[in-house]
N, C-alpha and C positions, 0 to 999 in steps of 0.2 A: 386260200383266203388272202386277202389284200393285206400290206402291213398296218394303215389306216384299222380295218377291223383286227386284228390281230391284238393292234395296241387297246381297245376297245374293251375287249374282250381280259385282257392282260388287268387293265383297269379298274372293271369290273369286278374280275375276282382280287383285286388286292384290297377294295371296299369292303366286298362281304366277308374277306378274311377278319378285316378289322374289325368287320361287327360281330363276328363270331368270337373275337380274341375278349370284347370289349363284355362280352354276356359271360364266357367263363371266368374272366377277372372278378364282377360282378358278383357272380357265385361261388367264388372260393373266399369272399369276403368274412371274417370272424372274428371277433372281440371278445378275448374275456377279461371282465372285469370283476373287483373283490370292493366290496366296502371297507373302508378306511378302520374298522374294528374287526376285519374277517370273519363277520358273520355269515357272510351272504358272498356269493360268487354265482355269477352269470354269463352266461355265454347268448350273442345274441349273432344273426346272420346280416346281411346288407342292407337289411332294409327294416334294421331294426326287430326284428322278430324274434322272442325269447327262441333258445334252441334248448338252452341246457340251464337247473338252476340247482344251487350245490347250498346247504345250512349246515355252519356247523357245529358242534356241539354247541348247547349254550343259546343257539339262537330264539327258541321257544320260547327261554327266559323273557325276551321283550316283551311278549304278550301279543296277539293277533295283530292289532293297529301298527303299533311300530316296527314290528316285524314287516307285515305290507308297505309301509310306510319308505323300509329301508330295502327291501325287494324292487320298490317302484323306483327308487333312489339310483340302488347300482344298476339297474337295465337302463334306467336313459341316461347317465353318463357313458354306459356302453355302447348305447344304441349312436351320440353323437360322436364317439369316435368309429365308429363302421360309418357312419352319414360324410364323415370327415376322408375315411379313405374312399370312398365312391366320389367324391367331388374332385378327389386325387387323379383318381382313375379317369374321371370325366373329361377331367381340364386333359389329360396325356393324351387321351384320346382325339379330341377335338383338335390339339394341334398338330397331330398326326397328320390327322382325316384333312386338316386345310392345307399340310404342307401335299398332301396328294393333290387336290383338288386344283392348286396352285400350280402343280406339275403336270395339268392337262394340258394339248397342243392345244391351240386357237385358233378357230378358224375363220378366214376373211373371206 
């Protein structure tokens, strides 16, 4: 192989490395969050999606409503700190990917 395709190639896979690094980041994303009375505790993944949810004693006491009420509570404060690390992850990634991009030869 030529070194022109070599580098090509080289490039290539440091791309798809990056997307592949960029999708396990991604999914190892996890939040747990507790309400401010410890009733409730929530675990949610990257994209927001309950995984895990914890009540503890005591908590039935609210009654159905605020008990939901405070379930829906601590998962989307959870949910925008996982939103918060993916935008993390996003931005690192993006300046990654351009500082490659920027280190392609040019050709005339």
């Amino acid at each position: 192989m030529s070194w022109a395709m070599d580098e090509l190639e080289a490039r290539a896979n440091a791309q798809l490395n990056g997307l592949y690094e960029l999708n396990e980041r991604y999914a190892a994303i996890s939040v747990r969050e507790t309400s401010a009375d410890d009733l409730v505790t929530v675990d949610v993944d990257g994209v927001g999606a309950l995984t895990g949810l914890w009540l503890a004693p005591g908590a039935n006491e609210l009654g159905g409503t605020r008990l939901g009420e405070l379930i829906v509570a601590t998962a989307a404060l959870a949910a925008q700190r996982a939103f918060a690390k993916r935008a993390l992850i996003t931005e690192e990634f993006n300046e990654s990917f351009a500082e490659l991009l920027d280190s392609r030869p040019r050709g005339d």
